[in-house]
N, C-alpha and C positions, 0 to 999 in steps of 0.2 A: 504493500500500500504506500503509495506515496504519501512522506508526509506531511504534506500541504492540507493532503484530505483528513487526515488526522488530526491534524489541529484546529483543520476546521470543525470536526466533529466533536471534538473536547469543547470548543466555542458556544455547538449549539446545548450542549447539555444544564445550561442555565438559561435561557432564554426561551425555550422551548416546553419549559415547563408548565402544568395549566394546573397543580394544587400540590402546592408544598407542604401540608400539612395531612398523612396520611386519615387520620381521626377523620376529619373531615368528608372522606370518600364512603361513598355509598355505591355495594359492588352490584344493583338491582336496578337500572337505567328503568325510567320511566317514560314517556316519550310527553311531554305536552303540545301538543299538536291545536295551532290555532289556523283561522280564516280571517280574511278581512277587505270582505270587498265595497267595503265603505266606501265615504267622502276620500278624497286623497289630497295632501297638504302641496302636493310634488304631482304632476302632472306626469304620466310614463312616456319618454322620447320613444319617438315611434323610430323601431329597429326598421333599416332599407335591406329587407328581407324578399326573396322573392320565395313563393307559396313552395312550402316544405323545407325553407333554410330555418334555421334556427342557430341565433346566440346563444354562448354558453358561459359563465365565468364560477369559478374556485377562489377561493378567497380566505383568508386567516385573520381574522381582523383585528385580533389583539385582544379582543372584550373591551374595543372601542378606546383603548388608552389612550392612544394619540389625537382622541376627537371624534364622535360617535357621525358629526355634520363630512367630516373627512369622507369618512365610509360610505357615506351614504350618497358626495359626490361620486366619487370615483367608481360607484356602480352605478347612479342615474348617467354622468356620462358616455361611461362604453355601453348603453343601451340595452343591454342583456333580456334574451327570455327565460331565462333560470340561473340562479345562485345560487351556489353550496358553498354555506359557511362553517368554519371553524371558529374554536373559542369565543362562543358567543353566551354572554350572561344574560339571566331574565332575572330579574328582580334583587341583584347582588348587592352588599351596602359600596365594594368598588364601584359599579359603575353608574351608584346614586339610584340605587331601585328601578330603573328603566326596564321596560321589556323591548331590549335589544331587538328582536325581530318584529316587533309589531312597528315601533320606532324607523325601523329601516325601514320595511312594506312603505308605510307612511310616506317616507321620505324619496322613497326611490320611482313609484308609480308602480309597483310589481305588489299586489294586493294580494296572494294567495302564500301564506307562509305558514311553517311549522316547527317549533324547538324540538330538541332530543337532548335528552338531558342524561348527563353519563355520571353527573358529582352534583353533590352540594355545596357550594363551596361561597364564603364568606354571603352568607343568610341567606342565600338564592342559588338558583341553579344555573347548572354550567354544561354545555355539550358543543351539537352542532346543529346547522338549521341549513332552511331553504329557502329563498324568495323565488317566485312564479309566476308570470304573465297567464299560465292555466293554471284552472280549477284542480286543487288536489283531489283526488277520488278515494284515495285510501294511503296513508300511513302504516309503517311499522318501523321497527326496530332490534336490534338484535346484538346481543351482547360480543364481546371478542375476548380471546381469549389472553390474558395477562401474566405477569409473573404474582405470586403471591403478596399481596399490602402494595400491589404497584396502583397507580391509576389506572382507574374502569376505560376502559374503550368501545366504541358501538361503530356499527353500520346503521345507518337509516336507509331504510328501502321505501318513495314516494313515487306512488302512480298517479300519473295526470293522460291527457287524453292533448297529443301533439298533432294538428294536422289531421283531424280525424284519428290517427293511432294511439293505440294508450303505450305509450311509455314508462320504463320505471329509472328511475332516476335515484343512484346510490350516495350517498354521504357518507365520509367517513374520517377520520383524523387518528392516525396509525402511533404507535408509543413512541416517546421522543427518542431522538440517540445521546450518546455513541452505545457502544459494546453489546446490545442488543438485537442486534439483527438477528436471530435467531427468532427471537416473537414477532415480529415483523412477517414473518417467512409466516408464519404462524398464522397469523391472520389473514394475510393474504390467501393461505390456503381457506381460511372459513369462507373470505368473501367470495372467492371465486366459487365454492360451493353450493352459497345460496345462489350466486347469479346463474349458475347452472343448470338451474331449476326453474327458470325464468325464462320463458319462452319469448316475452317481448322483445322490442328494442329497448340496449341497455346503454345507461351512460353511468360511468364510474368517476366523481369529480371529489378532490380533498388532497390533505397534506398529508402526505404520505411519508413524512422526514426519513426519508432514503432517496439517494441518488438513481440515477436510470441503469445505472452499472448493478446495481445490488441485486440480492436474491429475491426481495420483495416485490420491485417494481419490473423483477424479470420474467416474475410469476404471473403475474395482470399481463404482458404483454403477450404472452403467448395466444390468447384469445381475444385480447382486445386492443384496437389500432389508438397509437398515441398522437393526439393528435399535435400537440407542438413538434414533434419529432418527424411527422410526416410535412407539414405544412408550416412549421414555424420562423416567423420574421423576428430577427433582430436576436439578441443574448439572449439566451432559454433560464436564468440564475432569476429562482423566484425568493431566495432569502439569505439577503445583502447584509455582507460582514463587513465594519470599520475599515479592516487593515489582510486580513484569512481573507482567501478567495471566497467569492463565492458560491453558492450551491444549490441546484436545482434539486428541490423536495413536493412540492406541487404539479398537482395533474388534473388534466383533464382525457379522459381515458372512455373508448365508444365499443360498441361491438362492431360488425361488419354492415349490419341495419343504416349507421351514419357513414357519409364522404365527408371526411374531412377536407376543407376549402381553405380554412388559414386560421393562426395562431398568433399570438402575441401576450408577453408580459407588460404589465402596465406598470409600468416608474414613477407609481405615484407616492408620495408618503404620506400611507393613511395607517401604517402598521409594521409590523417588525417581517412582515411578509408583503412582495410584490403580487396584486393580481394576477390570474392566469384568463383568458380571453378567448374561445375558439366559436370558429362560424362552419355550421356542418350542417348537410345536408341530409334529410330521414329520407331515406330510398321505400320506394312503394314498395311492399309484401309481394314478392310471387305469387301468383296466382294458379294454382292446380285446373288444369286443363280438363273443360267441360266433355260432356259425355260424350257431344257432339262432336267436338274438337279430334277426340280419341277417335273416334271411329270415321272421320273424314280424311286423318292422319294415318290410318290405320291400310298394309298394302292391299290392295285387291288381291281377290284368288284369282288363279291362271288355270284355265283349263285345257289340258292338254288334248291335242286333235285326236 
């Protein structure tokens, strides 16, 4: 291992933490799952999409430290029709009792959202979530698997209806590093399991704090195309170090159902993590060949004189 990456990685093991205080963790995720297709304070930019494209962004948002209004530019901006968030707090005395995602919805014009809540952590809870241009239809959640007294981690699995299709659209936020990677590998194996079992079109979006090299993010690629990696503009490094290089830990990650069209990190500072940004295309369903089709396709018999 090079050790640039190495020290990178000793770097992120403080910064990346989301509850320092073991007591605190609660190892049975709950999901609080809201709507909000209310008044809107932020009018939604209308994405220049043509029928069946769809924006995407991934996002770490800090639980808002830097400025909860930051946040909530820098994804009304890039236009997005879906968000997956990390470290997002609802009701924490940190970030002043706010429910983070209703707060964003609000602010961003993306009115369908849902927390996932993996800790308690200073009086309120703490996970991941999602903003949505569509209606959720169904919510879950599902636990991942950890080291012992480590921090709880979850997958969120959200079906919304894209384009006529229903899509499920995964959340997740993987154990911080260094030395770790082993549980990482870990998980990755759970989520690929439940998504295996998922017949829709699927999109896999979060910080995955492992590089594209690791066991983890090497395990996701095998079934699913990455899309800054196929189509990505400009430095792919979504969490910017002082003086240590930096290092790509965030994704945006599709099945074969999406074309990915293009990528981009976004160099904003709204958090200890850059935006992840992708434009991809839901390709229509195959269609199995009517009965008619079959037997018009089907050779004639030859009769022999």
């Amino acid at each position: 291992m090079r050790i640039d990456r190495l020290l990178a990685g000793l770097f992120l093991a403080t910064p990346l933490a989301c509850a320092s205080n073991p007591q605190l963790l609660r190892a049975e995720p709950t999901p609080v799952a809201l709507s909000a297709p209310g008044a809107l304070t932020v009018p939604a930019a209308a994405p220049a999409h043509a029928e069946g494209d769809l924006r995407v962004m991934t996002f770490n948002i800090q639980s808002g430290r830097q400025g909860l209004d930051k946040v909530a530019e820098a994804i009304h901006s890039a236009a997005p029709d879906i968000v997956a968030l990390q470290e997002v707090d609802v009701r924490t005395r940190r970030s002043h009792g706010l429910d983070q995602p209703a707060v964003l919805a609000q602010r961003t014009g993306l009115p369908y959202f849902a927390h996932f809540r993996t800790t308690t952590l200073y009086g309120g809870d703490y996970g991941v979530a999602i903003l949505s241009r569509f209606p959720l239809e169904s919510v879950e959640q599902h636990p991942l698997p950890v080291e012992p007294g480590a921090e709880p981690r979850t997958v969120a699995r959200i079906l919304m209806k894209v384009h006529g299709q229903e899509v499920s659209v995964y959340v997740t936020h993987l154990t911080r590093r260094p030395f770790n990677g082993n549980i990482r590998v870990r998980q990755s194996v759970a989520i690929m399991k439940l998504m295996d079992q998922d017949p829709r079109p699927k999109l896999l979006m979060g910080d995955m704090n492992d590089t594209p090299d690791s066991g983890a993010v090497r395990l996701f690629k095998r079934e699913l195309l990455d899309a800054f990696a196929l189509r990505g503009q400009g430095s792919a490094d979504t969490y910017p170090l002082p003086i240590l290089p930096s290092v790509r830990i965030d994704y945006v990650l599709a099945c074969d159902r999406f074309m990915p069209k293009s990528s981009k990190v976004l160099r904003v500072k709204a958090s200890d993590h850059y935006p992840v940004v992708a434009d991809l295309t839901l390709l229509e369903p195959v269609k199995a060949p009517t009965a008619e089709v079959v037997q018009a396709q089907a050779p004639s018999a030859v009769t022999s004189p």
